[in-house]
C-alpha positions as CSV (number, residue, x, y, z in Angstrom):
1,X,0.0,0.0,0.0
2,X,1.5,3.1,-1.2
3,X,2.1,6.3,1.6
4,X,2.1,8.7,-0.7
5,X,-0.6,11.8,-0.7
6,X,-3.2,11.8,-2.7
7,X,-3.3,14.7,-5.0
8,X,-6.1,16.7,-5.7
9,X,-7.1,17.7,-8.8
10,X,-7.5,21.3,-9.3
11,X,-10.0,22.8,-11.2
12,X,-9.7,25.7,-13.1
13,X,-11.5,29.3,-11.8
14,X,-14.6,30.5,-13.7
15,X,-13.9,34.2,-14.7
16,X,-17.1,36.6,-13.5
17,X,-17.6,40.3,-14.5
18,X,-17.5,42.3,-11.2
19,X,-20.3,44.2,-10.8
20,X,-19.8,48.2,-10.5
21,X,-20.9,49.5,-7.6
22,X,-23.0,52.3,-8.0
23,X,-22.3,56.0,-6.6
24,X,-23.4,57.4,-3.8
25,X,-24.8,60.1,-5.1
26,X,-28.6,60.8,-5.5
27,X,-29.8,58.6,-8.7
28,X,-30.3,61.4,-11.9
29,X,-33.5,61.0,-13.7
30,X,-33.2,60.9,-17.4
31,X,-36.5,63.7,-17.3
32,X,-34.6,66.0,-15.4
33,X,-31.6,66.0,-18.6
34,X,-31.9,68.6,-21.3
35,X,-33.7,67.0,-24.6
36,X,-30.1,68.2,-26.5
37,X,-28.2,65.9,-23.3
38,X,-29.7,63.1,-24.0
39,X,-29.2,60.8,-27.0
40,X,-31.3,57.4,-27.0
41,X,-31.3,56.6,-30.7
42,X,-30.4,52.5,-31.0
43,X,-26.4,52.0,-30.7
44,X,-26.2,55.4,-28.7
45,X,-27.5,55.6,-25.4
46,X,-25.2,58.3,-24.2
47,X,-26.2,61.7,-22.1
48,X,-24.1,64.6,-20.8
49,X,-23.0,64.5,-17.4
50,X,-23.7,67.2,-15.4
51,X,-21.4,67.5,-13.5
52,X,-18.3,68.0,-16.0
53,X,-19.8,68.0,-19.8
54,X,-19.1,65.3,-21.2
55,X,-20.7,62.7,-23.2
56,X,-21.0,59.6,-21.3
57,X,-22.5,56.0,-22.7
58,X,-25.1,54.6,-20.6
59,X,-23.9,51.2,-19.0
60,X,-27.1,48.6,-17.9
61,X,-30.2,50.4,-19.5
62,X,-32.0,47.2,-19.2
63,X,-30.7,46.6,-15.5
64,X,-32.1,47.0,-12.2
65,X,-29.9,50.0,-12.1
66,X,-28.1,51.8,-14.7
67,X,-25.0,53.8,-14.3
68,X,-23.2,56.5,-16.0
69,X,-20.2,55.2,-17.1
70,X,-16.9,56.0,-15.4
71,X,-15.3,58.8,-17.0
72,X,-12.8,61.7,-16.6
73,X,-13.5,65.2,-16.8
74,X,-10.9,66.2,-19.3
75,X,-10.3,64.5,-22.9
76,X,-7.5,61.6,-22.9
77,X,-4.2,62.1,-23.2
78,X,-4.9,65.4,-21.1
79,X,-2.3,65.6,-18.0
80,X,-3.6,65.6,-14.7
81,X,-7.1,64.5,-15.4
82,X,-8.9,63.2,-13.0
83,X,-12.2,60.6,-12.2
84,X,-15.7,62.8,-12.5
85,X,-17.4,62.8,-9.5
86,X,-20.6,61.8,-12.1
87,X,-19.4,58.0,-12.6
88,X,-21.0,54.9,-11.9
89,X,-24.1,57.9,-11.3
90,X,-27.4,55.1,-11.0
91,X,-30.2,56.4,-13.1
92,X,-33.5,56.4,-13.6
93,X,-35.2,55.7,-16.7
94,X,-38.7,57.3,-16.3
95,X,-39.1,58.4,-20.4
96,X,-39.2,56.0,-23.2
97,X,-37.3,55.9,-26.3
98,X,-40.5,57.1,-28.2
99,X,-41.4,60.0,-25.9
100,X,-37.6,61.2,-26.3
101,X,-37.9,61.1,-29.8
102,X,-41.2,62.8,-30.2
103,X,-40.6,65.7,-27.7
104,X,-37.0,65.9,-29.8
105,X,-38.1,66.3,-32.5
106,X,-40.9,69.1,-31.8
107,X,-37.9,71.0,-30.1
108,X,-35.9,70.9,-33.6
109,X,-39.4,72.2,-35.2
110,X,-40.3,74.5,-32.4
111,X,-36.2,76.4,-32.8
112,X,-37.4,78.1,-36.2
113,X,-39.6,80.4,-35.2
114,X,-42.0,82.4,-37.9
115,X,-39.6,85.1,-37.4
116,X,-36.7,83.3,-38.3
117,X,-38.7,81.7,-41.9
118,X,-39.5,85.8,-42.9
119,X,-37.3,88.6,-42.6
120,X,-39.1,91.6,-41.2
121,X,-37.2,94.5,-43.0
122,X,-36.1,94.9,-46.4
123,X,-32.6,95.4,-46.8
124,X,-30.9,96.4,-50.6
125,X,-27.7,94.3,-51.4
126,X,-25.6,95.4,-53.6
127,X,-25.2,93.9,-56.7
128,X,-23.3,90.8,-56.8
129,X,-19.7,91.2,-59.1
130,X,-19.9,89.7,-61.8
131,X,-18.0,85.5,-61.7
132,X,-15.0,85.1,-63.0
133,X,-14.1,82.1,-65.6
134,X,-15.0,78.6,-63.9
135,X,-17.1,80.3,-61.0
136,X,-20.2,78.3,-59.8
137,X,-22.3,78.6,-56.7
138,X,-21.6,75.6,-54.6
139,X,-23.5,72.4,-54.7
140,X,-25.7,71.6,-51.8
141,X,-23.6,68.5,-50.7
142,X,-20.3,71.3,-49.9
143,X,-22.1,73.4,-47.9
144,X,-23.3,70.9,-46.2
145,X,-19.9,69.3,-45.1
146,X,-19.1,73.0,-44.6
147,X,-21.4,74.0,-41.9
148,X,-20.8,70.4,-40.3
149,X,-17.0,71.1,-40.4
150,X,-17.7,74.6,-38.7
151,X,-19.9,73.1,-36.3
152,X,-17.2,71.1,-34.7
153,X,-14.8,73.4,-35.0
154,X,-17.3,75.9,-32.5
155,X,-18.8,72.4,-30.7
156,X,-17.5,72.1,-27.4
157,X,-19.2,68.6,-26.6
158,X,-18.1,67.0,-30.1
159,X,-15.4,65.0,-29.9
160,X,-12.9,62.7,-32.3
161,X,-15.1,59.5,-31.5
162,X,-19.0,60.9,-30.6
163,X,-21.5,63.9,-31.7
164,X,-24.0,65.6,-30.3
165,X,-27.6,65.7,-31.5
166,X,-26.7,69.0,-33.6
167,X,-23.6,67.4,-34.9
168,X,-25.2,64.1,-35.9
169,X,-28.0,65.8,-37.3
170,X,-25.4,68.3,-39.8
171,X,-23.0,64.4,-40.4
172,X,-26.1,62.3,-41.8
173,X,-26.8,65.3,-43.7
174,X,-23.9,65.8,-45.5
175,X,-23.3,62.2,-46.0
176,X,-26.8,61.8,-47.8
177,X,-25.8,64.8,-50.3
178,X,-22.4,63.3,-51.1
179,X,-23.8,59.7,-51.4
180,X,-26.7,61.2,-53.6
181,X,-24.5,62.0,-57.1
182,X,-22.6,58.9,-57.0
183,X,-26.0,56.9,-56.5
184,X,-26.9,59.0,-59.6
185,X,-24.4,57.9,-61.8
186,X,-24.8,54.8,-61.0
187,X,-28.3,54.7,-62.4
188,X,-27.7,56.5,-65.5
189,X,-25.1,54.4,-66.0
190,X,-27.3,51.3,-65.7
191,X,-29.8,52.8,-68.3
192,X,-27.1,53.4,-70.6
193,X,-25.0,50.2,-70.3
194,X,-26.9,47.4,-72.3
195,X,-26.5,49.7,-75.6
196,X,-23.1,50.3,-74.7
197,X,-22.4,46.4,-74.6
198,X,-24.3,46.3,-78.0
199,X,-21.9,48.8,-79.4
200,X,-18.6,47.0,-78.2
201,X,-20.3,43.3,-79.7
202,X,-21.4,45.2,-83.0
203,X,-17.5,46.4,-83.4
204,X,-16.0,43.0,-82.2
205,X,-18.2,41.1,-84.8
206,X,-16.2,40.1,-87.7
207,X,-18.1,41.4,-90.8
208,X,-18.5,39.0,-93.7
């Protein structure tokens, strides 16, 4: 009979996601945010923190309890940053998706007043010079990526990787006017291609 201990077989340790815990702070009602500080459009669910700016994904919307994800209150790569107070923030969601969106959008209708649509006094312009060779006005797509360029170049809340509301609004803009010619030509092109294949075979044909 052999004295030697037995050995146990070890198992290997299951890996589990710590939970965060949440802050200590009173929880922040989604309600109580501005409708341009909150963003919950599918693949966004983001809101600005209160306490420092910044554009913060939400972490657990379909949780007990979700948080505002931990976050610093300057940009990265800044030195001497340092944790907002705001993170791990629990929240409460007391407004649907579809409320959001409807109240958004009246506040994007309700911002152009009648005022703004007519101007009240008539002002004389000078008459334009006249163009020089090769001068056009500029297509709607340009000054579309123009105003969204200038837009982030005044936005404090845009950043490299995220947009607000304005600033997605002004991007999905100009993409759809630059997409738009090159969807064009691609449909004239279709239209015109079978005679342009019955050209090329009339040419290749040997004639007898």
């Amino acid at each position: 009979m052999s004295n030697s201990p037995t050995t146990a077989r070890t198992r290997p340790k299951r890996s589990r996601t710590r939970a965060r815990t949440p802050s200590a702070r009173p929880a922040l009602a989604l309600s109580a945010l501005p409708l341009l500080h909150l963003d919950l459009r599918p693949g966004a669910l983001c809101l600005v923190c209160p306490d420092c700016g910044t554009w913060c994904a939400i972490l657990g919307i379909q949780r007990r309890t979700p948080l505002v994800t931990p976050h610093d209150t300057q940009k990265a790569g800044t030195p001497n940053r340092r944790r907002c107070l705001g993170s791990n923030r629990a929240l409460v969601i007391d407004i649907t998706v579809a409320e959001w969106a409807r109240r958004y959008q009246q506040a994007l209708e309700g911002a152009v007043t009648p005022a703004a649509r007519h101007a009240t006094t008539l002002i004389k312009r000078a008459a334009p010079a006249p163009r020089g060779p090769g001068q056009t006005d500029l297509a709607p797509a340009e000054v579309a990526r123009r105003a969204h360029r200038d837009h982030l170049a005044r936005c404090t809340t845009c950043t490299s990787t995220s947009r607000c509301p304005a600033g997605t609004r002004l991007e999905q803009e100009a993409l759809r006017l630059l997409a738009a010619p090159a969807d064009r030509r691609a449909t004239e092109w279709g239209r015109v291609l079978p005679a342009v294949r019955r050209a090329n075979n009339a040419r290749t044909t040997p004639t007898r």
